[in-house]
C-alpha angles and dihedrals in degrees: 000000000000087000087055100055095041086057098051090045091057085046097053090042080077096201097119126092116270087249086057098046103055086042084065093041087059093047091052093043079065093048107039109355097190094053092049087059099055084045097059089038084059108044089051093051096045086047093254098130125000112264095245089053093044090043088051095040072061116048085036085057102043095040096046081042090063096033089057082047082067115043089048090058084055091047089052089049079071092062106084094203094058100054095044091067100038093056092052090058120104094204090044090054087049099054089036092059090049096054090046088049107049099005091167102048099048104042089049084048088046088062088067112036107085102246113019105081096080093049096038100045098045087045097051086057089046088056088037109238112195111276090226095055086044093041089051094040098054099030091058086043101053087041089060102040093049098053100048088041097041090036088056098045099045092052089050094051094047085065114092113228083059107048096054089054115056097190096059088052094047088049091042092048088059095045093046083042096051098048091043085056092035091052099043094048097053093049098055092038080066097046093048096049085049096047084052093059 
């Protein structure tokens, strides 16, 4: 954690070329993505890094993130240990029929339950789900989950009160954060339970 903080301090300091900044911001996305994303919130609204740069350092982080997810997942089908044991689970055949049922549904719904990203997306690279459904899927999803995250941050750090007090960025960014997740979650756990009946 400490690595982490040190990286976005030297982030927020702002005296690094653009190149350099979203570079961080990237390297941070793979680390704590959340907190990648109030650091590149903040940095667009205190003038650091311009908001389409910031908004792309993002979406490049979080979707290479999920892309690497993957291919790690493909890389692990080639130990034979390890697919030995995970066949013979029972949890692992039941989570490997629905991404093979309904690929698309479930990754884009992965991006927005807490957990899950890191299993599901590994796992569909382990069954090998084809690279063009996940790539869509997550692609569409990280699109849409940047821009209502960052959108939201970045309009609560323009306003003043806020942006003179970091902490209360840094507490209104969870709680924005929290209900956006909260909110989204909620909503495609219904869709999916509804596109199961």
């Amino acid at each position: 954690m400490e690595f982490v903080t040190s990286i976005q301090h030297g982030l927020l300091n702002g005296s690094h070329s653009t190149a350099l900044l979203m570079v961080g911001i990237v390297i941070l996305s793979y680390l704590l993505e959340d907190v990648a994303i109030v650091t590149a919130a903040a940095m667009s609204s205190n003038d650091l890094l311009p908001t389409h740069l910031a908004l792309l350092a993002i979406f490049l982080g979080i979707a290479t993130g999920d892309l690497g997810l993957y291919w790690l997942g493909r890389m692990a089908r080639k130990v034979r240990a390890m697919r030995f044991r995970l066949v013979k689970k029972q949890k692992f055949r039941a989570i490997q029929k629905r991404l093979l049922k309904r690929a698309f549904v479930h990754l884009f719904i992965i991006r927005f339950v807490p957990g899950l990203r890191t299993v599901g997306y590994s796992v569909s690279g382990f069954i090998a789900v084809p690279v063009w459904i996940f790539t869509a899927a997550v692609l569409l999803a990280s699109v849409l989950w940047t821009s209502i995250i960052f959108g939201a941050l970045h309009k609560l750090g323009s306003i003043n009160v806020v942006q003179q007090n970091m902490l209360l960025f840094v507490l209104s960014a969870a709680v924005i954060m929290w209900l956006v997740n909260k909110t989204l979650q909620s909503y495609f756990k219904r869709e999916a339970y509804s596109a199961t009946k």
